[in-house]
C-alpha positions in Angstrom: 68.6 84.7 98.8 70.8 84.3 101.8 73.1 83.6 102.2 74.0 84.8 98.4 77.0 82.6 98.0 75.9 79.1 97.0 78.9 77.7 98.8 77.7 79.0 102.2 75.1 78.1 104.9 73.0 79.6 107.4 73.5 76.9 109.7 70.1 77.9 111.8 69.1 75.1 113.9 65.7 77.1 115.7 62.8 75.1 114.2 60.2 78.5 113.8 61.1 80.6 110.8 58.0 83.9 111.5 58.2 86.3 109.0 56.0 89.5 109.2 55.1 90.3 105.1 52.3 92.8 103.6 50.0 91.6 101.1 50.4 93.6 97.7 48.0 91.4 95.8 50.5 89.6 93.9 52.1 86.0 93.4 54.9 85.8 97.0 57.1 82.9 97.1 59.2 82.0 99.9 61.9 79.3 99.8 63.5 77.4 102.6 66.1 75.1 102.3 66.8 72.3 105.5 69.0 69.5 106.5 67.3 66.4 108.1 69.2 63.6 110.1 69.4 61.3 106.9 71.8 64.4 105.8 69.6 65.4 102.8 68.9 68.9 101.3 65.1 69.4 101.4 63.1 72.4 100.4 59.8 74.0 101.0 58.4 76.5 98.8 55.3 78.4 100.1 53.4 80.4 97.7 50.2 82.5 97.2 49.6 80.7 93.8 49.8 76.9 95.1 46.4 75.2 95.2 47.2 72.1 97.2 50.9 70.4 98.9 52.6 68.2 97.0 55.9 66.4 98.7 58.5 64.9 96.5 62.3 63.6 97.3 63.7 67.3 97.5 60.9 69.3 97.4 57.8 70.0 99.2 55.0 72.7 97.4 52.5 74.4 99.9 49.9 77.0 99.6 49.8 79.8 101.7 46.7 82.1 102.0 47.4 86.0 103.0 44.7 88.3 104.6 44.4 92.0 103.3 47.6 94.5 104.9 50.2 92.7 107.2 50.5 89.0 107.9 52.3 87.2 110.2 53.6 83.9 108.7 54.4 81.2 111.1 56.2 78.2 109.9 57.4 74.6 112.0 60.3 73.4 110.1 60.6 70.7 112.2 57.0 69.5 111.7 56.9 69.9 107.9 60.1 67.7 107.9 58.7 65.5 109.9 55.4 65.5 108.1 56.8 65.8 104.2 59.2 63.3 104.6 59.5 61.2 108.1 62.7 62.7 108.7 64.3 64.7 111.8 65.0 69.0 110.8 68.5 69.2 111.4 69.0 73.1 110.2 68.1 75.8 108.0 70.5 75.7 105.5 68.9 78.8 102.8 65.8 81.0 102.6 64.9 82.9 99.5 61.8 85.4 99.6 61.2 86.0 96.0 60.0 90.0 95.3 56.1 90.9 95.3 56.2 91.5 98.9 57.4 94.1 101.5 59.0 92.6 104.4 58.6 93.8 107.9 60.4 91.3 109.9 62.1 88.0 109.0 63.3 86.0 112.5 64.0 82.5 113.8 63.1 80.8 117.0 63.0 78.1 119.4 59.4 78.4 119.8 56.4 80.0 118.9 56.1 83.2 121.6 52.9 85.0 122.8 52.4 88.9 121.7 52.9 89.8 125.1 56.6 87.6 124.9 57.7 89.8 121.9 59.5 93.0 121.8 57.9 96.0 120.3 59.4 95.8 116.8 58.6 91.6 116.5 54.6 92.3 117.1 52.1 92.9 114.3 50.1 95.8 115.4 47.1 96.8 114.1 46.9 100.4 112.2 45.5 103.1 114.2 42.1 103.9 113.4 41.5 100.5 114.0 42.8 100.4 117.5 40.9 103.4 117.7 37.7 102.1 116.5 37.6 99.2 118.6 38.7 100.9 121.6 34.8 102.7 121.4 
């Protein structure tokens, strides 16, 4: 969780939370907490093990669907605010990324960037023998 003191924020206003996560075949949760202009505390959890999206007041459930090795997770906080509850995103307040998962790279933005925008260390490559392979 993070920050780990319940008393303290993030205070991230960039709307794109990417995260860059491996698939190990087991149940991945991933927690954000936001502030919206009518100054409520909304979450979205994001799992593997969600069938469908539910929205209530302070919470908003979504599946999420992983593809074998590395994925690159791409999520507009400001449209699920909008979307889950007709509200303006304000800020990120928390995110928690429950275990089952190795992380690569967790980052914010202020909009979703090409591959060729990114530095080396932000892109999702492919493995070698791939590249390799498809190279022929």
């Amino acid at each position: 969780m993070c920050p780990s003191d319940p008393r303290k924020t993030l205070g991230i206003t960039l709307p794109y939370l990417v995260l860059i996560v491996k698939n190990l075949h087991k149940y991945f949760t991933l927690e954000v907490q936001i502030l919206d202009d009518k100054n409520s505390r909304r979450r979205f959890r994001i799992s593997n093990y969600q069938k469908k999206t539910r929205v209530k007041p302070f919470i908003c459930t979504m599946p999420l669907r992983q593809e074998e090795g590395w994925n690159q997770i791409q999520l507009d906080l400001a449209d699920f605010t909008r979307r889950a509850y007709g509200t303006t995103y304000v800020q990120t307040l928390r995110i928690q990324i429950h275990s089952n998962c190795r992380l690569r790279r967790v980052y914010f933005s202020d909009k979703l960037n090409t591959e060729d925008e990114l530095p080396p260390e932000f892109k999702l490559f492919l493995p070698p023998a791939i590249q390799t392979q498809k190279s022929l």
